[in-house]
C-alpha positions in Angstrom: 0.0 0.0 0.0 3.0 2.6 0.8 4.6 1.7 -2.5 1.3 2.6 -4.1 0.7 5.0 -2.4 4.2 6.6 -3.2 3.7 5.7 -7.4 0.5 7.5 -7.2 1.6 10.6 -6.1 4.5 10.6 -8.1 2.5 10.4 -11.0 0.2 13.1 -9.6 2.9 15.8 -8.8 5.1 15.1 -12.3 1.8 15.8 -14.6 1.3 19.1 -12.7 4.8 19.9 -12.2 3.5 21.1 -8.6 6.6 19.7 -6.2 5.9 22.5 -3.6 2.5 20.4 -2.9 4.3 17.4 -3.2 7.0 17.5 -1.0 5.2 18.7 1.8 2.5 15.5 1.5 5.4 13.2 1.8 6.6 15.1 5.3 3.5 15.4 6.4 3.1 11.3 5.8 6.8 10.5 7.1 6.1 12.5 9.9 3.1 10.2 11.0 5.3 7.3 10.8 7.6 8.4 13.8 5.0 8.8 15.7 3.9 12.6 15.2 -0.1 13.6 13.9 -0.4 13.3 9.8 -2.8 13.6 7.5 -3.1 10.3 4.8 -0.8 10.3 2.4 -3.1 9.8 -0.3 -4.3 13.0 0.4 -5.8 15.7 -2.6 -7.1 18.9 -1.6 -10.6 19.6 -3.8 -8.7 21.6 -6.2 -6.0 19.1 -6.8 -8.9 16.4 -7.0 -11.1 18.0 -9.9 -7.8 19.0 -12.1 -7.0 15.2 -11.8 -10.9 14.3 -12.9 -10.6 16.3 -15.7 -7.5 15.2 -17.0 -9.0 11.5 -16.5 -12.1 13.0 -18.5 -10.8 14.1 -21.5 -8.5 11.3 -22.4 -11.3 8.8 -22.0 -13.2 11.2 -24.3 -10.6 11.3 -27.1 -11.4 7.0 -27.3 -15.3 7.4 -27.2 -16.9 7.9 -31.0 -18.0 10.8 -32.1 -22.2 11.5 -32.6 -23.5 10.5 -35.5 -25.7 12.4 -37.6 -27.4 10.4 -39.3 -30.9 8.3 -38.3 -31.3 5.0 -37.7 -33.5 5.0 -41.7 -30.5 6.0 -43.2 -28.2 3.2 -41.8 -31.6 0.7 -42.9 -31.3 2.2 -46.3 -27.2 2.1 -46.9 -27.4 -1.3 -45.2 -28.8 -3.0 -47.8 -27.3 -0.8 -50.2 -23.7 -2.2 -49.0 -25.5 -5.7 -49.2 -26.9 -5.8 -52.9 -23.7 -3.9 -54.3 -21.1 -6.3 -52.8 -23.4 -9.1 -54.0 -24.5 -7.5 -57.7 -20.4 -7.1 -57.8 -19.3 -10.5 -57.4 -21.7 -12.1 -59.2 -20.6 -10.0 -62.3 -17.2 -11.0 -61.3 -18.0 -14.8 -61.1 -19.7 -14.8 -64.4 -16.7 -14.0 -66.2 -13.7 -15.3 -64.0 -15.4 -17.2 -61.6 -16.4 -17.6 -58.4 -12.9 -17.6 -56.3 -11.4 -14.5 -58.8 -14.9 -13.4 -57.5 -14.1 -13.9 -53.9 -10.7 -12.9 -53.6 -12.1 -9.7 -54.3 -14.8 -9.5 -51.9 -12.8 -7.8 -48.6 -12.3 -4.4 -50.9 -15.5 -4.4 -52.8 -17.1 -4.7 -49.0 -15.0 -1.9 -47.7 -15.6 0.1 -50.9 -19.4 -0.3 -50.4 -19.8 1.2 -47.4 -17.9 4.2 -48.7 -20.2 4.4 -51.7 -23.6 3.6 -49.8 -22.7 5.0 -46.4 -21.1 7.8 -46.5 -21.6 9.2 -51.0 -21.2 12.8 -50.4 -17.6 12.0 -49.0 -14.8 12.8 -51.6 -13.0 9.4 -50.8 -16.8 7.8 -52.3 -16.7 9.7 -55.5 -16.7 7.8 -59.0 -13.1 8.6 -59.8 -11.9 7.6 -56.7 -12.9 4.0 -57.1 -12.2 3.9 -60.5 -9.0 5.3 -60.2 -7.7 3.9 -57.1 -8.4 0.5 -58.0 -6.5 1.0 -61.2 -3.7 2.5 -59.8 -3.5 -0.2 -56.6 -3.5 -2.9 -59.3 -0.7 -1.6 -61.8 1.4 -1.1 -59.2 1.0 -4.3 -57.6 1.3 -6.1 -60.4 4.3 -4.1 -61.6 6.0 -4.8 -57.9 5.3 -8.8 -58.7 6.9 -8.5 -61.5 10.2 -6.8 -60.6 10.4 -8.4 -57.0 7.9 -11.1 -56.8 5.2 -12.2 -54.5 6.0 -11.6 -51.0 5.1 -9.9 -47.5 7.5 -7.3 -48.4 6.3 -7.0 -51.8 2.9 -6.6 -50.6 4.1 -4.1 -47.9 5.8 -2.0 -50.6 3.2 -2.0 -53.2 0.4 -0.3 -50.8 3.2 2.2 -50.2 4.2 3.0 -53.7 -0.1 2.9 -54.6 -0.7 5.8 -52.3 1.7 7.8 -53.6 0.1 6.8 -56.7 -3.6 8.1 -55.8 -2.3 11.0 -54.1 -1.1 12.3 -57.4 -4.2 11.2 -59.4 -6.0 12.8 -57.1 -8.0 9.8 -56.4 -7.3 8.7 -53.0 -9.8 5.5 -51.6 -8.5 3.2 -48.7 -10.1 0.0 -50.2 -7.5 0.1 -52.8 -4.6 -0.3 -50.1 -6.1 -3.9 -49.5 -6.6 -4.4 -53.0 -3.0 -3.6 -53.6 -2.3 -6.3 -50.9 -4.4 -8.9 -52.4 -3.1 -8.7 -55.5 0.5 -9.4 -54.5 -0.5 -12.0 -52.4 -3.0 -13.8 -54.8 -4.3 -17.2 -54.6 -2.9 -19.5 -57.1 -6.1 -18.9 -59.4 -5.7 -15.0 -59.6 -1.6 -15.3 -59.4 -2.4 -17.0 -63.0 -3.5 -14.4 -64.5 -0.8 -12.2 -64.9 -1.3 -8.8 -66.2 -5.1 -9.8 -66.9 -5.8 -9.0 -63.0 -7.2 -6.1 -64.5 -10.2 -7.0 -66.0 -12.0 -8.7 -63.0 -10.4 -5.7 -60.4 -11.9 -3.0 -63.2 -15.2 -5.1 -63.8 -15.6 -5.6 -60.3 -15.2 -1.8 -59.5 -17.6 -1.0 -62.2 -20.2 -2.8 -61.4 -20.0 -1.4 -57.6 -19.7 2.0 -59.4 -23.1 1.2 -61.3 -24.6 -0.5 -58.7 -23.8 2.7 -56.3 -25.2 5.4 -58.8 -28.6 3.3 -59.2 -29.4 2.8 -55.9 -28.1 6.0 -54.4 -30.5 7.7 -56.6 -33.5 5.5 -56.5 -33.5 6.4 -52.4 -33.3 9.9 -53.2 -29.3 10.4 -52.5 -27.7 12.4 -54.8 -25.0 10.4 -56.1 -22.3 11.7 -57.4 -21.6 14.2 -55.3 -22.4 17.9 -57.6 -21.1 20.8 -57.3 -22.9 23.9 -55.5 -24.4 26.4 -57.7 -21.9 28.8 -58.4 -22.4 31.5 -55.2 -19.0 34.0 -55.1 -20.1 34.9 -51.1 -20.9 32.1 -49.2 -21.0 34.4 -46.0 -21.9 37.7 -45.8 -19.8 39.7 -43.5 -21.9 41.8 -40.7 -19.7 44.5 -40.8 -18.3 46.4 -43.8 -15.0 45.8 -43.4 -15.4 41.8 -43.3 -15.0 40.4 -47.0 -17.2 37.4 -46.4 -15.8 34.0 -47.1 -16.0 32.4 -50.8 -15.6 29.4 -52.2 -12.3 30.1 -53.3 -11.7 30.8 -49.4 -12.9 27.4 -48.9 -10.5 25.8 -51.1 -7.5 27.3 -50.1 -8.1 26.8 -46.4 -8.5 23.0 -46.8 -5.3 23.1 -49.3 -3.8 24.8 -46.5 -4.7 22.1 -43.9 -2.1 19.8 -44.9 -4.1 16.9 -44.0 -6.4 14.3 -45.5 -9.9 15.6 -45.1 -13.1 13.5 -46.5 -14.8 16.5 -47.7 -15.0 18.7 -50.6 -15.1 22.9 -50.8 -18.9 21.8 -52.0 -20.0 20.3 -48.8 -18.5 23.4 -46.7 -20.7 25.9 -48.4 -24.0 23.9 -48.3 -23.0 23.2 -44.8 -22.1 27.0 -43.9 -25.4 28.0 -46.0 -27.4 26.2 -43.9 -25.6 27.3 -40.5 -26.8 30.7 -42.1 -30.2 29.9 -42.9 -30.5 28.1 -39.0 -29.2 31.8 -37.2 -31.5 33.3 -39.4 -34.4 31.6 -38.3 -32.8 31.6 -34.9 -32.5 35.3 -34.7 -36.0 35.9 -36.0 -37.6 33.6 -33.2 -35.5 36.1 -30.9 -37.2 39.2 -32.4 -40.6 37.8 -32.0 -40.1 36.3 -28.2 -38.4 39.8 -27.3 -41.7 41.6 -29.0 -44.0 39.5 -27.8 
């Protein structure tokens, strides 16, 4: 219990740097051992004891998911969406190159689904990103079998060299890094095809594109993703020396980011449209509660 009691405190007074309240605790506890009053050892005055709760609190709240803003219809709808592509897809597949061609496939056309059905207005879900990805994850890999062969370090280097790939084209989608993967390390079916990998990868993509753009817009998502009606203020400034921000605005900030960022300068400007529209109606229900 001393020894844990010792650890604890430790840990305590180096995360707030605060040895003047340290030192004094251990005295205070020493002191009780030879005999003289103390107080615990374990001892946090309220202060102490809410700056160590909120510490505690926000790294648990880093690891908890963020809210979701969608209803529980929507995750019905893209559901079966993800369930009817993935299937419509490998069946095409199998038709042509059969059924375990077909299958090898199935863990990126699966995780490419619930890009395309889940979450369409994303720019990682757009056409060319499947398209291209796909294309790109599968050149490479097959040109890294070729020059090095099929191995775990192969595999490793070809997911590498395939984002570097779709970073350039422009047409970043994170299925593609398994399909990069799978196609260096192929079962003996698939290995046997060569070169002509391509036509069940770009067949099986397709049909998930197709499959994507029907149903998206039968349930009334817009699929692909459009862009805003050309608007050169997306926010009006209150006062007259505030420019307003523009789409152009838009574009540069997320270029200046630096990051990867699933959205596109189209979704900020219907999203900060609608923030406007929302304090409009906010501010008028202020008016006409302050009047009435």
């Amino acid at each position: 219990m001393l020894l844990t009691s010792i650890i604890m405190h430790l840990l305590i007074a180096s995360s707030r740097c605060r040895l003047r309240w340290f030192l004094p605790q251990m005295k205070g506890h020493f002191q009780g051992l030879a005999g003289k009053p103390a107080r615990p050892f374990f001892y946090l005055p309220v202060a102490q004891h809410r700056i160590y709760l909120t510490m505690q609190t926000r790294w648990i709240s880093r690891l908890l998911p963020a809210a979701t803003n969608t209803r529980p219809s929507e995750w019905s709808r893209a559901a079966i969406g993800v369930s009817l592509g993935t299937l419509f897809s490998v069946w095409i597949c199998s038709l042509f190159f059969g059924l375990p061609v077909a299958m090898h496939l199935i863990g990126p056309l699966g995780a490419s689904a619930i890009l395309l059905f889940a979450v369409s207005s994303g720019a990682l879900a757009q056409p060319w990103s499947i398209v291209g990805g796909y294309l790109c994850a599968t050149v490479v890999s097959l040109g890294v079998v070729y020059f090095f062969g099929r191995s775990l370090d192969s595999a490793c280097l070809a997911v590498g060299v395939a984002l570097l790939c779709m970073c350039l084209l422009r047409c970043l989608h994170p299925p593609a890094g398994a399909l990069a993967l799978l196609v260096v390390l192929a079962d003996p079916e698939s290995a046997s095809l060569g070169w002509g990998m391509l036509a069940p990868v770009m067949l099986s993509a397709a049909c998930m594109l197709l499959a994507a753009l029907a149903y998206n817009n039968l349930t009334r998502v817009r699929y692909p993703k459009k862009a805003a009606e050309p608007n050169p203020t997306v926010v009006t400034g209150q006062a007259p020396a505030d420019p307003g921000i523009t789409a152009e605005d838009l574009h540069n900030a997320l270029q200046q980011m630096d990051a990867f960022i699933d959205v596109t300068p189209e979704d900020l400007e219907e999203l900060i449209r609608a923030s406007e529209q929302h304090a409009r109606r906010r501010s008028i229900g202020e008016v006409f509660t302050r009047t009435g």
